[in-house]
BATOR-48602 format. One line per 5 residues: number of its first residue (from 1); their letters; for each residue x, y, z of C-alpha. Coordinates in Angstrom, 2 decimals, padded with zeros to 5 digits. Layout:
<recs>
NUM	a	X/Y/Z | ...;
</recs>
This chain:
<recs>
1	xxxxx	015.26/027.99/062.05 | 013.35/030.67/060.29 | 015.35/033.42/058.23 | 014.25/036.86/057.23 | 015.09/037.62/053.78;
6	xxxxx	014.62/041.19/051.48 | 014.00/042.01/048.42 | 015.62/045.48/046.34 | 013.39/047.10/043.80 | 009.56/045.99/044.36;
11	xxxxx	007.69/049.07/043.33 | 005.01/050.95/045.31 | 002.63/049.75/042.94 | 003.54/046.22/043.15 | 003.33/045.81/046.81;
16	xxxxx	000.00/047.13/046.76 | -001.12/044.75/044.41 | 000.56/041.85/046.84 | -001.34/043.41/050.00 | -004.66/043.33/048.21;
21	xxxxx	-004.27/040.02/047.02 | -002.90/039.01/050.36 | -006.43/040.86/052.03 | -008.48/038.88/049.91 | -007.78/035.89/051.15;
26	xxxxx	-007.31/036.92/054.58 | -003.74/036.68/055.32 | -001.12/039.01/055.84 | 001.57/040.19/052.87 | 004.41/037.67/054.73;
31	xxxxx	002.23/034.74/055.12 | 000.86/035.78/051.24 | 004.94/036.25/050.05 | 005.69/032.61/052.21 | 002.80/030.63/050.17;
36	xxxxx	004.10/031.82/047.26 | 007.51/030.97/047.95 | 006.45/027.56/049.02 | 004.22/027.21/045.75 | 006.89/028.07/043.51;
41	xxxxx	009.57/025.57/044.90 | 007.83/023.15/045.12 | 009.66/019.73/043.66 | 008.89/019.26/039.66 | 007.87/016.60/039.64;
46	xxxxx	005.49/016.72/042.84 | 002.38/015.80/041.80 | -000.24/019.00/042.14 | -003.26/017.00/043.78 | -006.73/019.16/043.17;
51	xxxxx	-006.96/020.85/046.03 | -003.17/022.40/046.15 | -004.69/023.87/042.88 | -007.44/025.28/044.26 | -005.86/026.09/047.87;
56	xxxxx	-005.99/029.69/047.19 | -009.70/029.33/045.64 | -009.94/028.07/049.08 | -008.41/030.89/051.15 | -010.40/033.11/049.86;
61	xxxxx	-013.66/031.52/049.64 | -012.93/031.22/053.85 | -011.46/034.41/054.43 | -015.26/035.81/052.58 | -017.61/033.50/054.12;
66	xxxxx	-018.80/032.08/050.31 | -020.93/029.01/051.11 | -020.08/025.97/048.70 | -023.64/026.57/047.19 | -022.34/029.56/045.88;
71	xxxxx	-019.22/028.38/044.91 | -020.75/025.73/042.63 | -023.17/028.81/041.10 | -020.18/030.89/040.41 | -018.31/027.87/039.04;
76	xxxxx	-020.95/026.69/036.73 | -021.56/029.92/035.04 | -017.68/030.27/034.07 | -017.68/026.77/032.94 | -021.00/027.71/031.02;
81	xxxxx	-019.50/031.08/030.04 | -016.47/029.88/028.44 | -018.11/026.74/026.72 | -020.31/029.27/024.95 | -017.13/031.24/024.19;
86	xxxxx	-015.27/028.11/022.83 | -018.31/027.36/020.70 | -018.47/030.88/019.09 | -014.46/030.63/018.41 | -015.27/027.51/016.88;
91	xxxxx	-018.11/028.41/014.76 | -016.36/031.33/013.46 | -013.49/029.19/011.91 | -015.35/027.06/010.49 | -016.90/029.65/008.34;
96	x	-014.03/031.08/007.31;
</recs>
């Protein structure tokens, strides 16, 4: 049986930040509000496989039509990106 629940004191401001986020992966705020539910109570000690990490990587990526060429692009250059960023952090304290 599925229950309705509701929630006092969520600004204006907040639920507009949960119905964009919501829109960009292509659901609607109560599907959006349910995954997060779900997400959150999930068991402890469940073990997170790789793609319930990147599920909502994935609901986006869908709801935008990015191809998994692009995907891979994007990802490299963070992964590039924040080696480069690790490096500088890393060079720095060494000279100090």
């Amino acid at each position: 049986m599925e229950r309705t629940i509701e929630v006092a004191g969520i600004s204006d401001e907040l639920l507009v930040r949960l119905d964009e986020r919501a829109r960009q992966i292509g659901v609607d705020r109560n599907s959006y509000v349910r995954k997060l539910i779900e997400r959150a109570l999930a068991p402890p000690n469940s073990a997170t496989t790789l793609g319930e990490l990147l599920a909502p990587v994935h609901d986006f990526t869908e709801a935008h039509s990015i191809s998994e060429d692009e995907i891979e692009r994007l990802f490299n250059e963070e992964l590039s990106e924040s080696r480069r960023q690790r490096r500088r952090a890393d060079d720095r304290g060494r000279t100090t």
